[in-house]
LUMLORO-273876 format. One record per residue (C-alpha): x, y, z; chain. Coordinates in nm, 2 decimals. Layout:
BEGIN
   east  north     up chain
      X      Y      Z     A
...
END
This chain:
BEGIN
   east  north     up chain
 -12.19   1.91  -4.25     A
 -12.43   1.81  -4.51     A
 -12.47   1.41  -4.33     A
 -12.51   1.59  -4.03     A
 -12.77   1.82  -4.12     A
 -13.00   1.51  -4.24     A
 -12.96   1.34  -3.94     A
 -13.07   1.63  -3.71     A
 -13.33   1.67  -3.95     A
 -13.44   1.32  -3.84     A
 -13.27   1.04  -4.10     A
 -13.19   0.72  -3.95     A
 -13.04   0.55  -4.24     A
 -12.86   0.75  -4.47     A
 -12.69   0.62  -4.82     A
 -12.38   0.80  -4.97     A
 -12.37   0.84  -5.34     A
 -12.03   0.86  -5.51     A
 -11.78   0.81  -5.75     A
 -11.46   0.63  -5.72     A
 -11.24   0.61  -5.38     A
 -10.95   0.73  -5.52     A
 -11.11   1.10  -5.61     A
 -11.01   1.29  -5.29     A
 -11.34   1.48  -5.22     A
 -11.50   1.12  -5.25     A
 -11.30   0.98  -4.99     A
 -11.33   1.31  -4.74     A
 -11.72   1.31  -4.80     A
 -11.72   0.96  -4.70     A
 -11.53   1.05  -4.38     A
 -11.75   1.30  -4.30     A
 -12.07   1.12  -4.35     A
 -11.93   0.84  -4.11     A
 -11.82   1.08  -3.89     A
 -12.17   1.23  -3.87     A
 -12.30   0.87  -3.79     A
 -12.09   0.85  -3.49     A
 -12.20   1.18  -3.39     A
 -12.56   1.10  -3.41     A
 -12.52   0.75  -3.18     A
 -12.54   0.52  -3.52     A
 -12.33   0.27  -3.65     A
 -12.16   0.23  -3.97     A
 -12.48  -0.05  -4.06     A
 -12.67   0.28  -4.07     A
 -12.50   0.36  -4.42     A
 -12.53   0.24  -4.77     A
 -12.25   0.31  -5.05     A
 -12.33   0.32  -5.33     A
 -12.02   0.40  -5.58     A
 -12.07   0.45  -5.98     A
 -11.79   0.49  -6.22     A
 -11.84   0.91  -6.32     A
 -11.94   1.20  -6.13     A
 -12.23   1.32  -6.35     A
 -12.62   1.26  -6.35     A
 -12.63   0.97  -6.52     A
 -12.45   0.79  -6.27     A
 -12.67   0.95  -6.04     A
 -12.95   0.80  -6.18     A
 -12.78   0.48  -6.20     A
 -12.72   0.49  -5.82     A
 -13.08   0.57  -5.74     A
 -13.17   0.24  -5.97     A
 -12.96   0.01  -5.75     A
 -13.09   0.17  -5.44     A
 -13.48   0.09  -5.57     A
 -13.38  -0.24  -5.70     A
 -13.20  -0.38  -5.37     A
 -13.46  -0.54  -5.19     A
 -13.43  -0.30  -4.89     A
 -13.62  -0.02  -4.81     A
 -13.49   0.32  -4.96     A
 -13.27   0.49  -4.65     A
 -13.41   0.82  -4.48     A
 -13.17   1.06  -4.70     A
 -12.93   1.01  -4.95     A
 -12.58   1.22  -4.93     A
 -12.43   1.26  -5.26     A
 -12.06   1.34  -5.32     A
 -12.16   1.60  -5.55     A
 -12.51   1.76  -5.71     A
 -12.49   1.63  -6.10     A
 -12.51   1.32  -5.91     A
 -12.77   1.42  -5.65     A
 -12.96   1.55  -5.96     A
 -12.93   1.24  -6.15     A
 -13.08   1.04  -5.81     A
 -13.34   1.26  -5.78     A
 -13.47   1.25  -6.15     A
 -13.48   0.86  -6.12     A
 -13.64   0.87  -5.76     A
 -13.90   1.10  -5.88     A
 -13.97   0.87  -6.21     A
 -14.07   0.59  -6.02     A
 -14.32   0.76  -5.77     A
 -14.08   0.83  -5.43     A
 -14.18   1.17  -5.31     A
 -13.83   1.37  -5.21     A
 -13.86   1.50  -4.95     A
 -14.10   1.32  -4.79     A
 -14.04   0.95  -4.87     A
 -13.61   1.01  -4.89     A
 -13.43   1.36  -4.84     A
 -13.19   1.43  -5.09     A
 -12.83   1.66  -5.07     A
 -12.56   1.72  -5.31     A
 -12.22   1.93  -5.27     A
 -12.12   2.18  -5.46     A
 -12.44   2.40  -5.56     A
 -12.42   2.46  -5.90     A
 -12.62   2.65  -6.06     A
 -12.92   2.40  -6.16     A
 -12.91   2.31  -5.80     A
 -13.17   2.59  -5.73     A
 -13.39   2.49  -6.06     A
 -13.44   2.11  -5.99     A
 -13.76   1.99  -6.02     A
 -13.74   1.98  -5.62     A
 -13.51   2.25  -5.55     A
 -13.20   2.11  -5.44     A
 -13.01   2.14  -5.08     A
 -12.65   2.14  -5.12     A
 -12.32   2.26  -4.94     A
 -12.19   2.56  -5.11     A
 -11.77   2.64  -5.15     A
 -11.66   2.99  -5.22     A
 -11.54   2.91  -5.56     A
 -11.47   3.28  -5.60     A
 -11.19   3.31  -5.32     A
 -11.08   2.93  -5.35     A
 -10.96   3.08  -5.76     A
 -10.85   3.41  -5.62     A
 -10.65   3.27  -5.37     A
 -10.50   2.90  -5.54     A
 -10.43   3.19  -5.85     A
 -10.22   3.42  -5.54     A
 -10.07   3.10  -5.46     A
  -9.92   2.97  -5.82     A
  -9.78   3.36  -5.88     A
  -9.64   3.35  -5.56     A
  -9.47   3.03  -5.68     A
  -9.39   3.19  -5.98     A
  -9.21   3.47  -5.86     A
  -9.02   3.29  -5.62     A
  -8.68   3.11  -5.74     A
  -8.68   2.86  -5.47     A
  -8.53   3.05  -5.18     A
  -8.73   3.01  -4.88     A
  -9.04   2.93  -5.05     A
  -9.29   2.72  -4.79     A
  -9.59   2.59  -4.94     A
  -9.96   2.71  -4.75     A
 -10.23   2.52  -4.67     A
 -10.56   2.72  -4.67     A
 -10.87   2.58  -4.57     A
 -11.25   2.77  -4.62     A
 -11.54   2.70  -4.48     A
 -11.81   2.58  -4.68     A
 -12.21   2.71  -4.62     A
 -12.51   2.43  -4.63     A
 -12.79   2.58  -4.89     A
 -13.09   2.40  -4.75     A
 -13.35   2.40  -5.03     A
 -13.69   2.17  -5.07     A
 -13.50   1.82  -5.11     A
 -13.42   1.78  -4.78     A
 -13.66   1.96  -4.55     A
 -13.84   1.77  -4.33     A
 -14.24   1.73  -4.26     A
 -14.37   2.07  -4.24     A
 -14.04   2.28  -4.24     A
 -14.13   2.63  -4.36     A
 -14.02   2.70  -4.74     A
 -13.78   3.00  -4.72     A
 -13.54   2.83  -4.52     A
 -13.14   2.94  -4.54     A
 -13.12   2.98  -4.91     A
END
């Protein structure tokens, strides 16, 4: 959703900012983000990984530092496996004089609750936190209560929302947008 979004917005090269490969949501983000390439009639060249040790904005910032010190030229947007780290790139983007968003359009995952107070407000795909507790909480009590007759374990999927905020939108978007 979120890779997707930046390349209809217009990105052609696109990096992917996250921790390690063997966290699940790294991994499905990753997916995604290719499978938004293949969508969009661009090959996997058309992506940069960049993977830190940690999950938190000073990885993010370390990301961003790699990405300037490469030799190539920063990518059209920069998809980050969650917003402590899409914070952390931004910070260190914005330190050394690129303009977000209109040199590199930024977007994190989760949208916490500094998202919306970034220096450059922050786009970022949204969970419902609220019903993924209420219902993973249902869940374990169902669990509980049952002593292993007939218990059949659930699967339940949500669907996330994009928060599209002043990081990502492109050359003369209207502010306002779907916040």
């Amino acid at each position: 959703m979120a890779a997707g979004r930046l390349l209809d917005d217009g990105a052609r090269t696109l990096a992917y900012v996250a921790g390690p490969s063997v966290l699940r949501q790294c991994a499905d983000r990753r997916k995604g983000a290719l499978r938004a390439l293949k969508a969009a009639g661009l090959g996997r060249d058309a992506l940069r990984e960049v993977t830190v040790p940690a999950m938190n904005a000073r990885s993010g910032q370390e990301a961003a530092r790699r990405l300037l010190a490469d030799g190539r030229p920063l990518p059209d947007a920069i998809f980050c496996a969650n917003d402590l780290l899409a914070l952390g790139v931004q910070r260190e983007l914005l330190q050394a004089g690129v303009k977000v968003p209109t040199d590199v359009a930024i977007m994190g995952y989760d949208d916490i609750e500094f998202s919306a107070a970034a220096a450059v407000p922050l786009s970022s795909v949204r969970q419902p936190t609220y019903q993924l507790g209420r219902i993973a909480t249902e869940l374990l009590l169902e669990e509980c209560d049952d002593e292993g007759a007939g218990h059949a374990h659930q699967q339940v999927m949500f669907q996330p929302e994009l928060v599209v905020r002043e990081s990502s939108r492109p050359a003369g978007a209207p502010k306002g947008g779907q916040e």
